[in-house]
C-alpha positions as protocol buffer text, in pm:
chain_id: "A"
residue {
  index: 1
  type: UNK
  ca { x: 9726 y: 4789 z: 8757 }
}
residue {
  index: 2
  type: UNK
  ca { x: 9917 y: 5075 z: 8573 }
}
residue {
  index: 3
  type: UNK
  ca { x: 10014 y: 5367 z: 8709 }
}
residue {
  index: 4
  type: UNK
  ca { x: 9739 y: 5587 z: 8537 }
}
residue {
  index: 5
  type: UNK
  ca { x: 9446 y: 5311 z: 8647 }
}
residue {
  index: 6
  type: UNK
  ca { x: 9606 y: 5348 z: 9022 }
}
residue {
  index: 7
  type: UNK
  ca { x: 9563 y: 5721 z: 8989 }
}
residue {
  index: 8
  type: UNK
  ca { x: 9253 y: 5777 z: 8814 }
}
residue {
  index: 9
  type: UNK
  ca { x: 9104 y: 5535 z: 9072 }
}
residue {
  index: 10
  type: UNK
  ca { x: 9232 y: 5786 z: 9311 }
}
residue {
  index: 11
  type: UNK
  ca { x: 9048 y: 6105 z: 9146 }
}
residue {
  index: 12
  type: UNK
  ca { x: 8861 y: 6355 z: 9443 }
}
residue {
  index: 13
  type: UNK
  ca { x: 9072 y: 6233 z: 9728 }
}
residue {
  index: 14
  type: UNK
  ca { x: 9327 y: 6366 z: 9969 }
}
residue {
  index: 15
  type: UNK
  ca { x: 9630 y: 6187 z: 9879 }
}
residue {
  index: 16
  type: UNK
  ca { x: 9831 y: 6359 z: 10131 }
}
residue {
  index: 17
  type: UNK
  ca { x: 9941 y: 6675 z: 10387 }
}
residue {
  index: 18
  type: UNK
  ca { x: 10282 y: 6767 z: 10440 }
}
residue {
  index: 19
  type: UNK
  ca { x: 10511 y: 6885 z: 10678 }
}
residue {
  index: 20
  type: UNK
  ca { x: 10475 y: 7258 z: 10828 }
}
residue {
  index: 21
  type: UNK
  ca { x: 10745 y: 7461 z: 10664 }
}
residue {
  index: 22
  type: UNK
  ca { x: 10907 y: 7797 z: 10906 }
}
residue {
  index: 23
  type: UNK
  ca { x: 10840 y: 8105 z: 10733 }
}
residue {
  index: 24
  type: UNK
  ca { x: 11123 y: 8309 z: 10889 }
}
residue {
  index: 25
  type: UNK
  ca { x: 11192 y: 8673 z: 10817 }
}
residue {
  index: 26
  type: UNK
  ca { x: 11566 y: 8556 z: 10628 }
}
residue {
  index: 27
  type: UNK
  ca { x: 11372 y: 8340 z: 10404 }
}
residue {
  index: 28
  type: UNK
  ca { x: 11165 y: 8638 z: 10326 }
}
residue {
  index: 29
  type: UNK
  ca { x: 11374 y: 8880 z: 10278 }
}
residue {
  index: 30
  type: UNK
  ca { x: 11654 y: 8597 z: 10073 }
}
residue {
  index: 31
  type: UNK
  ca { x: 11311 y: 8541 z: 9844 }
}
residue {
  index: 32
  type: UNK
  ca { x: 11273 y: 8919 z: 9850 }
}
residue {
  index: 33
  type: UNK
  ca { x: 11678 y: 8943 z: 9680 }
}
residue {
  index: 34
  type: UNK
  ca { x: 11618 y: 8683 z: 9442 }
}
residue {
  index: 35
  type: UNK
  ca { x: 11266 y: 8779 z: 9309 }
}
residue {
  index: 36
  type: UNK
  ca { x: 11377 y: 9143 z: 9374 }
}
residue {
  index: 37
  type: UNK
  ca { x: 11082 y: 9250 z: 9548 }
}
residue {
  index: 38
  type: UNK
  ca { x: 11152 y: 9450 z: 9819 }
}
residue {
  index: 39
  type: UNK
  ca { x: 10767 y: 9589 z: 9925 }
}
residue {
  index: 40
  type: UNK
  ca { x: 10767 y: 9715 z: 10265 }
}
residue {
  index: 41
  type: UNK
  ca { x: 10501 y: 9495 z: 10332 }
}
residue {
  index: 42
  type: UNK
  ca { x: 10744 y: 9252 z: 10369 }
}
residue {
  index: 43
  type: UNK
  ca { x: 11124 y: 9333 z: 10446 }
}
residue {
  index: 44
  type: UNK
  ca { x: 11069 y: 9662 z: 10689 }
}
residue {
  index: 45
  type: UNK
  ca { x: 10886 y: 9505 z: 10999 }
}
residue {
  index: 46
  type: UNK
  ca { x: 10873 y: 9888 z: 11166 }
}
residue {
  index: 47
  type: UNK
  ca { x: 10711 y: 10031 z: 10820 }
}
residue {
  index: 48
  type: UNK
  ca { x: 10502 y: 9715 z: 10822 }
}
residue {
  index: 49
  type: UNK
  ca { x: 10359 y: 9738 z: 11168 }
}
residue {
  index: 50
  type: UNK
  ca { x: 10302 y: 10114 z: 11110 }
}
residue {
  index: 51
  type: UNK
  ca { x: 10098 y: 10108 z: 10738 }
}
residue {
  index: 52
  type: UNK
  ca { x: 9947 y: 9789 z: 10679 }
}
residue {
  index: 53
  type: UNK
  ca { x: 9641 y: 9632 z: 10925 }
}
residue {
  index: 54
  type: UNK
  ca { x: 9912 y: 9274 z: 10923 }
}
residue {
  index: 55
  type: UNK
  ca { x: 10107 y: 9418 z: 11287 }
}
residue {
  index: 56
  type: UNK
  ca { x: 10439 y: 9317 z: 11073 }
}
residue {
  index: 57
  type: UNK
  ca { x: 10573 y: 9188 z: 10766 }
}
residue {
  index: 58
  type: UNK
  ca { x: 10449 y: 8893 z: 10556 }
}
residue {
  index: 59
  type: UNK
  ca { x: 10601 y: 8655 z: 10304 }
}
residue {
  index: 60
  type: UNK
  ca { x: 10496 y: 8725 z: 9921 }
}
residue {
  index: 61
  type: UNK
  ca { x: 10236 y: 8518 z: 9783 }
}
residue {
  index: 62
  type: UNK
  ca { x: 10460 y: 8369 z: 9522 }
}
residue {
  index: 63
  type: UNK
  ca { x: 10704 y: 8279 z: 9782 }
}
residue {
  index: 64
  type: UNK
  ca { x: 10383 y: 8030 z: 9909 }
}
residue {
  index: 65
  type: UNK
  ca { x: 10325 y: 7979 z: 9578 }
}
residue {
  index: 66
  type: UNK
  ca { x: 10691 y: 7833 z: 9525 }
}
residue {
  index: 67
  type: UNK
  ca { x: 10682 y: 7616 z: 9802 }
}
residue {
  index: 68
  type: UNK
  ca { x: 10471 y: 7320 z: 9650 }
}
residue {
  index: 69
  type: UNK
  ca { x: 10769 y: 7127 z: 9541 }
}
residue {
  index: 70
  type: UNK
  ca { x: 10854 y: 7176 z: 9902 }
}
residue {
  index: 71
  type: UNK
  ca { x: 10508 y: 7062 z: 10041 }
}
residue {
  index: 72
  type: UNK
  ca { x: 10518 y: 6742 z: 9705 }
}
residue {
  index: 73
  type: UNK
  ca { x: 10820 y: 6631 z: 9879 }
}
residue {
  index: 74
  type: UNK
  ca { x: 10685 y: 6528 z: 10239 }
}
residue {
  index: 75
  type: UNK
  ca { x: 10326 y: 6530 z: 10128 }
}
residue {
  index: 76
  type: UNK
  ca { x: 10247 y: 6386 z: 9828 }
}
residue {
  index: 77
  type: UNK
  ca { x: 10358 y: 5957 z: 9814 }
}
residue {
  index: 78
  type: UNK
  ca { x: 10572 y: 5853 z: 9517 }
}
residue {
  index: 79
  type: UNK
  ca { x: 10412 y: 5753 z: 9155 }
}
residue {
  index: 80
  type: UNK
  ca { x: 10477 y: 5361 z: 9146 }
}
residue {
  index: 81
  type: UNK
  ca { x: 10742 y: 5348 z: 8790 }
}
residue {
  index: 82
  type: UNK
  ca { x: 10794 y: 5743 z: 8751 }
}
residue {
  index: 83
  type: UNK
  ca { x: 11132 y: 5809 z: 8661 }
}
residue {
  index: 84
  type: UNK
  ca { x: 11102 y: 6197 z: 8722 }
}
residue {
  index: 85
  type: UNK
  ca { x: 10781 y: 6491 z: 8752 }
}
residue {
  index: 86
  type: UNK
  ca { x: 10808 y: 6843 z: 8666 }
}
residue {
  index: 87
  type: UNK
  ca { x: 10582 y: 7161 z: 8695 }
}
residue {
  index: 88
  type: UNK
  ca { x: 10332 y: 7170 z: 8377 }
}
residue {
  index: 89
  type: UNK
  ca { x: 10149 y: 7488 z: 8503 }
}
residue {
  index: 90
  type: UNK
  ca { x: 9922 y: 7643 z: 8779 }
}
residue {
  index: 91
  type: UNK
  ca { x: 9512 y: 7710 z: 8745 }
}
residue {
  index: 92
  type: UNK
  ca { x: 9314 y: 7932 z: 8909 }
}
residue {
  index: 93
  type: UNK
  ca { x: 9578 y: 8046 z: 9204 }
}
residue {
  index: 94
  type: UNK
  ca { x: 9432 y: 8278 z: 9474 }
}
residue {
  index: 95
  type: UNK
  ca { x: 9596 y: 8401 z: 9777 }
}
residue {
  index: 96
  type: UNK
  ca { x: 9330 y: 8415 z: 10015 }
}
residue {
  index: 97
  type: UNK
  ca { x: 9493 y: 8511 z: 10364 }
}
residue {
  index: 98
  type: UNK
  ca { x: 9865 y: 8687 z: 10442 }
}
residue {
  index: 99
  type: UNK
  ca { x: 10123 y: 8455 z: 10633 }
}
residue {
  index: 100
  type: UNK
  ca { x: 10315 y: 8635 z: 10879 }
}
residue {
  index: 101
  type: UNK
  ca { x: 10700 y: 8650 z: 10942 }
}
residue {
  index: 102
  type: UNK
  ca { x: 10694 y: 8345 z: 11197 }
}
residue {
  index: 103
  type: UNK
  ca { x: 10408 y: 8165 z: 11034 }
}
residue {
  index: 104
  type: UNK
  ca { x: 10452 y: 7754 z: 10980 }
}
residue {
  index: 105
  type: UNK
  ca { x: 10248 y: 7665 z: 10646 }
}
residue {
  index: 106
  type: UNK
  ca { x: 10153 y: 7337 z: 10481 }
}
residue {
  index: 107
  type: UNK
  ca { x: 10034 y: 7199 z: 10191 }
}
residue {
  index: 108
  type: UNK
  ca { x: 9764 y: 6939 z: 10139 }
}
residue {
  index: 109
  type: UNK
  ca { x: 9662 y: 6761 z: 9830 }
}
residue {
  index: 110
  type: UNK
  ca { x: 9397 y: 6634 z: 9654 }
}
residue {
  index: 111
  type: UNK
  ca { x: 9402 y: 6507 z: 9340 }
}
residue {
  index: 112
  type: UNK
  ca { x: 9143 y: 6647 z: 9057 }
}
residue {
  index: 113
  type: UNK
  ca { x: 9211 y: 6440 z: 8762 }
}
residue {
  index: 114
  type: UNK
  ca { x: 9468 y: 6201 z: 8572 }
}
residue {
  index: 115
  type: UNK
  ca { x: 9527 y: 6136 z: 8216 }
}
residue {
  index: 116
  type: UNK
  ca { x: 9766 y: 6019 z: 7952 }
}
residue {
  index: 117
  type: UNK
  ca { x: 9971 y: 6321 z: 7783 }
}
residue {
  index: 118
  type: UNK
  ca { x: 10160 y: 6154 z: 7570 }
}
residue {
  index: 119
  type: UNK
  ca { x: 10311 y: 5738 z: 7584 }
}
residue {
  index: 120
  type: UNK
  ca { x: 10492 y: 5713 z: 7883 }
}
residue {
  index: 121
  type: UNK
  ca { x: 10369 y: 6057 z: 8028 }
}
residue {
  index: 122
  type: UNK
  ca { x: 10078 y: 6110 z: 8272 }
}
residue {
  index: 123
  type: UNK
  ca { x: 9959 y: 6454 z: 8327 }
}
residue {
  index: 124
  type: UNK
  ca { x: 9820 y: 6530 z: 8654 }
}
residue {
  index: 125
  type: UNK
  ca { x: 9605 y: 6799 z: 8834 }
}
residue {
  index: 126
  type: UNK
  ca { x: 9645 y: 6842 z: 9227 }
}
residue {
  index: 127
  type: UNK
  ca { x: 9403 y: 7089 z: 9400 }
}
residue {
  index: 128
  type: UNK
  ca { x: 9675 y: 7219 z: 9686 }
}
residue {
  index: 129
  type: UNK
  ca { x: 9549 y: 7396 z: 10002 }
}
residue {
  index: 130
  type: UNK
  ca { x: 9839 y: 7621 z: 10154 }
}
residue {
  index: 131
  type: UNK
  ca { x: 9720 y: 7603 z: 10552 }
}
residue {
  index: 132
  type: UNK
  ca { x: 9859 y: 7811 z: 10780 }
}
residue {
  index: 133
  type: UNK
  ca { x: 9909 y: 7677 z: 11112 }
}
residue {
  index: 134
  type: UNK
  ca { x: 9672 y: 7775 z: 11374 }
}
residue {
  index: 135
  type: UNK
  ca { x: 9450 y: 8009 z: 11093 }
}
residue {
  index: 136
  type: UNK
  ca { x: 9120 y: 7912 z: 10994 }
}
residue {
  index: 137
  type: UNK
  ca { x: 9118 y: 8034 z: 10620 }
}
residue {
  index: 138
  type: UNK
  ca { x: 9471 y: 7934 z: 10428 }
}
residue {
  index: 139
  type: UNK
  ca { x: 9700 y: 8120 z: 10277 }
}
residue {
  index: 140
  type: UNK
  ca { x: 9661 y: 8003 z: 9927 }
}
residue {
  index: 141
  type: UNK
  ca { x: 9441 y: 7757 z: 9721 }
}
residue {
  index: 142
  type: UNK
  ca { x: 9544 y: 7667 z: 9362 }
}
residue {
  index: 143
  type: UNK
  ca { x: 9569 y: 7401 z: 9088 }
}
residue {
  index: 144
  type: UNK
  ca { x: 9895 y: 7235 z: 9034 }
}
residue {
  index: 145
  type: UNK
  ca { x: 9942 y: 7093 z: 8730 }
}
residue {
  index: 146
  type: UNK
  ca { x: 10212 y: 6801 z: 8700 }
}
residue {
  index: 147
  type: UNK
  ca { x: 10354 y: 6563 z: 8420 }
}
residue {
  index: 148
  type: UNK
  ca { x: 10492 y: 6231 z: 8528 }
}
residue {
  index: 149
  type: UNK
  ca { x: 10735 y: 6056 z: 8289 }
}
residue {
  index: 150
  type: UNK
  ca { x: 10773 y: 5668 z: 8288 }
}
């Protein structure tokens, strides 16, 4: 079976969930020097507590967002005879709930659809779930798009 037949086969299932990731305030605020956003909402914890309804800072939505190679590493199993995958794009991302300084967050994956790109190239649609421990609504849904290369 080729790689494509193994993965359309696996179309509308969870293919995986990995580990929870530490969303500490220095990885906030080193995201917050690199992206150069520097909101209150999420670098001043005093300013934070005082003017938003959140009782302290929060990590940037893009900073979840930017974690899904992070979450593809533990979570998502290996393409059988892909030599490499990169990012092709993102669909319909919404950040549905903050995640607190402190927070743990995950990703789970299921995978939408599966098709040939080009020879040797399989293009790939993930629906990811950011979950953030303990919550009952996550932090972020969204559709990953990848492209394998064989």
């Amino acid at each position: 079976m080729s790689a494509l037949e193994d993965l359309q086969g696996k179309i509308g299932q969870e293919l995986g969930v990995s580990d929870w990731v530490e969303i500490s305030q220095d990885r906030i605020s080193k995201f917050a020097d690199v992206t150069e956003d520097h909101q209150f909402i999420h670098v001043n914890e005093e300013m934070a507590k005082q003017f938003t309804p959140f009782g302290g800072t929060i990590a940037h939505g893009f900073l979840t967002l930017s974690l899904l190679s992070r979450f593809a590493e533990t979570g998502l199993p290996k393409v059988g005879g892909a030599k490499m995958g990169m990012n092709y794009g993102l669909n319909k991302v919404r950040f549905l709930s903050p995640v607190p300084r402190g927070s743990k967050i995950r990703g789970r994956f299921v995978l939408a659809s599966a098709e040939e790109k080009a020879p040797g190239q399989i293009l790939t649609a993930y629906q990811v779930t950011a979950e953030i421990d303990g919550a009952d609504k996550p932090a972020m849904v969204a559709e990953w798009l990848t492209l394998l290369f064989f």
